[in-house]
C-alpha positions as CSV (number, residue, x, y, z in Angstrom):
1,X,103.4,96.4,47.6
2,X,102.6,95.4,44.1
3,X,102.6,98.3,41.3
4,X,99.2,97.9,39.6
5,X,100.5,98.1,36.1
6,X,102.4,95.1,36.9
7,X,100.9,92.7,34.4
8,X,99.9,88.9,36.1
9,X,101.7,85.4,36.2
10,X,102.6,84.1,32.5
11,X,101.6,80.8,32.1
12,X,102.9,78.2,34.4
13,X,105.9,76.6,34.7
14,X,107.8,74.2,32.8
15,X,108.5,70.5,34.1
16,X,110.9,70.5,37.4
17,X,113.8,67.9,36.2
18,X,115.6,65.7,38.6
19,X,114.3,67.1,41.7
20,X,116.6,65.7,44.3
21,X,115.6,64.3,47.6
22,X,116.0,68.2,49.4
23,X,116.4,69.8,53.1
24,X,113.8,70.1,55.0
25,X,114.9,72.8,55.3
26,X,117.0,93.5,52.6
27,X,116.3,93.6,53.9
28,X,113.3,95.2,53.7
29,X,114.9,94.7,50.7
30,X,113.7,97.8,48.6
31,X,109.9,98.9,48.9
32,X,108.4,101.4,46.0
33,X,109.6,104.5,49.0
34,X,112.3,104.6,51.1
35,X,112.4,102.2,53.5
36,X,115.3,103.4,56.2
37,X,116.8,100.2,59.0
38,X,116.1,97.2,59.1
39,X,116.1,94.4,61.5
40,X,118.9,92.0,61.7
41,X,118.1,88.5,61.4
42,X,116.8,86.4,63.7
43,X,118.9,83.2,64.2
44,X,116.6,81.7,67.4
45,X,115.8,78.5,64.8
46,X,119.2,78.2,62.9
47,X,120.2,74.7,64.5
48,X,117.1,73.6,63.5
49,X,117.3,74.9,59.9
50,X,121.1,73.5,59.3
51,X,119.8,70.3,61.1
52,X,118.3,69.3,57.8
53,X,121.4,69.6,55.4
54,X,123.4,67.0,56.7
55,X,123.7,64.3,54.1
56,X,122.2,61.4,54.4
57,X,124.6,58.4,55.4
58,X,124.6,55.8,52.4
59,X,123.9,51.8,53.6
60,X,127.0,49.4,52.2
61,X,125.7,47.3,49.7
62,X,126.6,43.3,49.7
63,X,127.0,43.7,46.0
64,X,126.5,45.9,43.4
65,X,122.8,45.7,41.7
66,X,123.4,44.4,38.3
67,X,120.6,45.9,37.1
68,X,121.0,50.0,36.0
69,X,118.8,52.6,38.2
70,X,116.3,54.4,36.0
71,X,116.5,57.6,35.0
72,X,114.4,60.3,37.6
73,X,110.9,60.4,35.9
74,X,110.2,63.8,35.2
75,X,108.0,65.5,38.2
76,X,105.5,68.4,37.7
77,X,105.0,71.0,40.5
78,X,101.7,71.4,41.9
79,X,99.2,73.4,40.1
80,X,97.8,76.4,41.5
81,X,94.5,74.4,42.6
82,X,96.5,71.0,43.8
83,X,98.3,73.9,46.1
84,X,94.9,75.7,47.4
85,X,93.7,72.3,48.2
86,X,97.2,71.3,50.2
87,X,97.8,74.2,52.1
88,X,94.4,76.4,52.6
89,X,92.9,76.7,56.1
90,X,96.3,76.3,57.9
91,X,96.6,78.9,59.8
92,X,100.6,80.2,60.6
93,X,102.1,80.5,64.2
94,X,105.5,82.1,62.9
95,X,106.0,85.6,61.0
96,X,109.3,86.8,60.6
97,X,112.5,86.5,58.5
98,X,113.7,83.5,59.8
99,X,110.6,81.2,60.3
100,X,110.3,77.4,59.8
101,X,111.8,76.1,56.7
102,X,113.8,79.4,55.7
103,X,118.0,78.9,55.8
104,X,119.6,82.1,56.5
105,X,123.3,80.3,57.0
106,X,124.8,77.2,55.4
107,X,127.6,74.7,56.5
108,X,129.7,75.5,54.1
109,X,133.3,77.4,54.4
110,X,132.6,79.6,51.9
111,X,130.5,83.1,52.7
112,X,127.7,83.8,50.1
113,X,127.0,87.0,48.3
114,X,123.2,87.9,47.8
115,X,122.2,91.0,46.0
116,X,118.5,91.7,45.8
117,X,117.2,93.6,42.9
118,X,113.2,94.8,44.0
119,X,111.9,96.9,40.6
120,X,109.4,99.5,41.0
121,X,109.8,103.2,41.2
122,X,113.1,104.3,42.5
123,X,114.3,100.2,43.0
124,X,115.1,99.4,38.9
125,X,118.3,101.0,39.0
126,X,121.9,99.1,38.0
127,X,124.9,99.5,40.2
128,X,127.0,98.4,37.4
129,X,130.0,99.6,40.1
130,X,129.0,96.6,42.3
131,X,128.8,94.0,39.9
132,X,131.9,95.0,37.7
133,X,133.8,95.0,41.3
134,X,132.2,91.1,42.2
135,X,133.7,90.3,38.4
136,X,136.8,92.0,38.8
137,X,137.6,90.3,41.8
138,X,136.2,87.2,40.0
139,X,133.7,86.9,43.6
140,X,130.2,85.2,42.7
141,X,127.0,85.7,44.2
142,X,123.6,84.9,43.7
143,X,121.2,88.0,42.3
144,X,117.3,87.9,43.7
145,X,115.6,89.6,41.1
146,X,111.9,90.5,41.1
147,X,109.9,90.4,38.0
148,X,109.4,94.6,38.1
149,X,113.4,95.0,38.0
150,X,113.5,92.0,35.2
151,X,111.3,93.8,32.9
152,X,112.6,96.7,33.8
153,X,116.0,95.8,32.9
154,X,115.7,92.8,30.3
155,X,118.6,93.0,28.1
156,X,121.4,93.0,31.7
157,X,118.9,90.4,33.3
158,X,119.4,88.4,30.1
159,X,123.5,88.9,30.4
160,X,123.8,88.3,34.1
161,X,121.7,85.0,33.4
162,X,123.9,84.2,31.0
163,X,127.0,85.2,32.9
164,X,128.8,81.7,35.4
165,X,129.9,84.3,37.8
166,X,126.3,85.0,39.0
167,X,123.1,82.7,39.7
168,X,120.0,84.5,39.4
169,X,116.8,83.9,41.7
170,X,113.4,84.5,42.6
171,X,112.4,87.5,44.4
172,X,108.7,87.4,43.7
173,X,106.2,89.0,41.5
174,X,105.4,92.4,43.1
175,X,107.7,92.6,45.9
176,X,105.3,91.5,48.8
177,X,106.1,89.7,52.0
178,X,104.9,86.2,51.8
179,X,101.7,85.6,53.8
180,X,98.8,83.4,54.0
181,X,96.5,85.6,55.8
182,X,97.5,89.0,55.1
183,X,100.3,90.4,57.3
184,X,102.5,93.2,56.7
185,X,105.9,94.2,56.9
186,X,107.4,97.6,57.0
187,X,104.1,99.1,55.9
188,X,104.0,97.2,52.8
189,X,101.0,94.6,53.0
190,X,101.9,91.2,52.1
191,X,99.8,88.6,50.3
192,X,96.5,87.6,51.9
193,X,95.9,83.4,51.4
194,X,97.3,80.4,49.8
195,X,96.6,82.0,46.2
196,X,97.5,84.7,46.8
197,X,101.1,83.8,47.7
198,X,101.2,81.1,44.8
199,X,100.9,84.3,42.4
200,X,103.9,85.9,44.3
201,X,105.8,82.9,44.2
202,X,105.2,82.0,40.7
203,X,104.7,85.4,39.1
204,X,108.1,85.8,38.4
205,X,109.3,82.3,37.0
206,X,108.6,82.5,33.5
207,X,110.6,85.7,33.0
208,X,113.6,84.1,34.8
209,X,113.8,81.1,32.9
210,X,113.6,83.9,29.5
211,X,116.5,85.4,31.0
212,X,118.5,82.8,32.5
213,X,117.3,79.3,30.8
214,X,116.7,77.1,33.9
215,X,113.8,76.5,37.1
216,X,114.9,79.0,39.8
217,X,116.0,77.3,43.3
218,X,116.0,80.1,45.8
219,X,112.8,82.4,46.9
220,X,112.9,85.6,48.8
221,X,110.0,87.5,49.2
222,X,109.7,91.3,49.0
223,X,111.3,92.8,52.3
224,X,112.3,89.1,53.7
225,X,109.4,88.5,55.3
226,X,107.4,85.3,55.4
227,X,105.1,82.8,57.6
228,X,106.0,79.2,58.3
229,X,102.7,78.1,55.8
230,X,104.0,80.0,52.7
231,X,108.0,79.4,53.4
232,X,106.5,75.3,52.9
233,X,104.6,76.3,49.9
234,X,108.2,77.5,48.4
235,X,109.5,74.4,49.4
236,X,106.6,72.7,47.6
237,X,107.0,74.4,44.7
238,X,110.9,72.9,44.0
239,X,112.3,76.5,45.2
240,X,114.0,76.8,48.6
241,X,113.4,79.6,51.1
242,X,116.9,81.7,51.9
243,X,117.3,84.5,54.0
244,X,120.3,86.0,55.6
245,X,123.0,86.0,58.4
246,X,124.4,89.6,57.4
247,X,122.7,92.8,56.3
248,X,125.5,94.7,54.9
249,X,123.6,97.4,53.6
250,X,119.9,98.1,55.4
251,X,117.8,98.5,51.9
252,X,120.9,100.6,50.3
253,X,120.6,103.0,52.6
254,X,123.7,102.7,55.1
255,X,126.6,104.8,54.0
256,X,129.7,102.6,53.0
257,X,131.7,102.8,55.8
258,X,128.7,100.8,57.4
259,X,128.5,98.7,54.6
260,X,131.8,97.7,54.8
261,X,132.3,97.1,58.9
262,X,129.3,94.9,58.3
263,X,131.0,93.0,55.4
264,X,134.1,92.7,57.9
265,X,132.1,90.5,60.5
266,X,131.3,87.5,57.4
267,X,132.4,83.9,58.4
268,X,132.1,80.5,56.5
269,X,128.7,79.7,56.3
270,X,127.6,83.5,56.8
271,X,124.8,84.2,54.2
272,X,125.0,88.1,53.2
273,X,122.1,90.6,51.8
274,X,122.6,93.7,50.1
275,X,121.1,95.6,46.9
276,X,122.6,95.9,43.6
277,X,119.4,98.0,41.9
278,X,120.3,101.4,44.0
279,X,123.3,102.7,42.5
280,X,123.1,106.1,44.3
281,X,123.3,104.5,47.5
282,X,127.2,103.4,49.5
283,X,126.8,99.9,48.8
284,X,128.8,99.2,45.9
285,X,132.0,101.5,47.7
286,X,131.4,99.8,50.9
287,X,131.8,96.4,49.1
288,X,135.1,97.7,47.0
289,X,137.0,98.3,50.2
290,X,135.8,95.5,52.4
291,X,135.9,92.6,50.0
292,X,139.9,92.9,49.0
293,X,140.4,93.0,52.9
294,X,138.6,89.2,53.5
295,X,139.9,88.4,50.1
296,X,143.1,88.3,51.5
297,X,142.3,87.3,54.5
298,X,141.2,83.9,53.2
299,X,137.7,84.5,52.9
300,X,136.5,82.6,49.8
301,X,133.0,83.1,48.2
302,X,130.0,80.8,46.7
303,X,127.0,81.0,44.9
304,X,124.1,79.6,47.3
305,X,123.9,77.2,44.3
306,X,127.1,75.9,45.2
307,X,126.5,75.3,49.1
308,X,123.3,74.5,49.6
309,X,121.1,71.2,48.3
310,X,118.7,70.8,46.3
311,X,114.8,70.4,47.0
């Protein structure tokens, strides 16, 4: 559902440092109308997602190596061609929001805040309510921010970059569920091949590292939806795919009561979804009176940063 005065991918992306060994591993977020329920997410494949973050066990060593390890030698992600060439022609068996390769939980006892922030008309708002209640609560969360709502909003993209509470990520180029061959989601149509989706997934990178100085980890495309081919290409390009165990607020469009008796239900490991670029809808009140509650209940909070590996 791209905006057609959305202007294309800058050029392409700086050198990925130190890319660990990784995992192998909304919503309908907001579209350009109003996009009212959403599905919850599907879990079917979640043993086989959090299969892949258990650390690897270390062998024991007879004696320490007298000789120092070199430094990581600096890797550079796949061109736009190099990734055609890899991944055109396979054809996808999954579409969903928790295909193959996407985490939507984490093994962590902390519960993680996602916000998504989806630009275009009527999605570019601020609900500076929400985020001054995350920071006076001193709760962090991770902000998916689309390259509409970025240039949209530069200067507070720029200061939540900057700000340790918050980690921003990617949430695409023009908002469009991620697909090889053209599917759709909610009436939005998604990408339609491998080059497609590359523009999606890389559209947005240059204006995050503007904003917030570093390589974005985390993808989410535009209303969470994605095939099992494009949630590898994320992979592939250094930037892990994360959905969600909790939709607290449907798209900002449940009132906050709802929003706050689906906040209630968060467990370690839980991965959470709501918006923070509708300010007119009952997210932001359904967070103030839910999150004191599992505050004080013991509930602690992480960035996805801070829980989940690196690719």
């Amino acid at each position: 559902m791209g905006d057609s005065g959305v202007p294309g991918p800058t050029g392409r992306r700086a050198i990925l440092l130190g890319l660990a060994s990784g995992v192998l591993a909304a919503v309908a977020s907001c579209s350009s109308g109003d996009t009212i329920g959403l599905e919850s997410a599907a879990l079917s494949d979640e043993r086989r997602d959090l299969a892949a973050f258990a650390p690897p066990v270390a062998e024991a060593s007879a004696a320490p190596s007298q000789v120092p390890s070199a430094s990581p030698a600096a890797v550079l992600p796949p061109s736009k061609a190099q990734l055609v060439t890899e991944f055109d022609g396979r054809q996808p068996a999954e579409w969903g929001l928790a295909v193959t390769g996407v985490v939507t939980r984490s093994h962590a006892s902390q519960t993680v805040l996602t916000l998504d922030a989806c630009g275009g008309p009527g999605g570019s708002g601020v609900d500076k309510d929400l985020l001054a209640t995350l920071r006076r609560l001193n709760i962090p969360a991770t902000l998916f921010v689309n390259a509409r709502w970025i240039q949209a909003n530069r200067q507070v993209a720029a200061e939540l970059g900057q700000d340790p509470l918050f980690e921003l990520a990617n949430h695409g180029w023009q908002h469009r569920p991620l697909s090889v061959i053209g599917r759709s989601a909610y009436g939005i149509p998604g990408t339609t091949s491998v080059a497609d989706a590359y523009d999606e997934l890389t559209g947005c990178e240059d204006l995050l590292r503007e904003v917030a100085g570093g390589q974005p980890r985390f993808f989410r495309p535009g209303t969470a939806y994605l095939d099992e081919v494009a949630a590898a290409m994320s992979r592939r390009l250094g930037m892990l795919p994360v959905n969600f165990s909790i939709n607290a607020d449907a798209g900002a469009t449940l009132a906050p009561s709802a929003v706050a008796s689906a906040l209630a239900t968060a467990r370690p490991g839980d991965i959470v979804i709501a918006h923070f670029n509708k300010p007119g809808g009952g997210t932001a009140a359904g967070f103030r009176q839910a999150l004191p509650q599992l505050q004080g209940g013991g509930t602690t909070f992480a960035r996805l940063g801070d829980v989940l590996p690196a690719l």
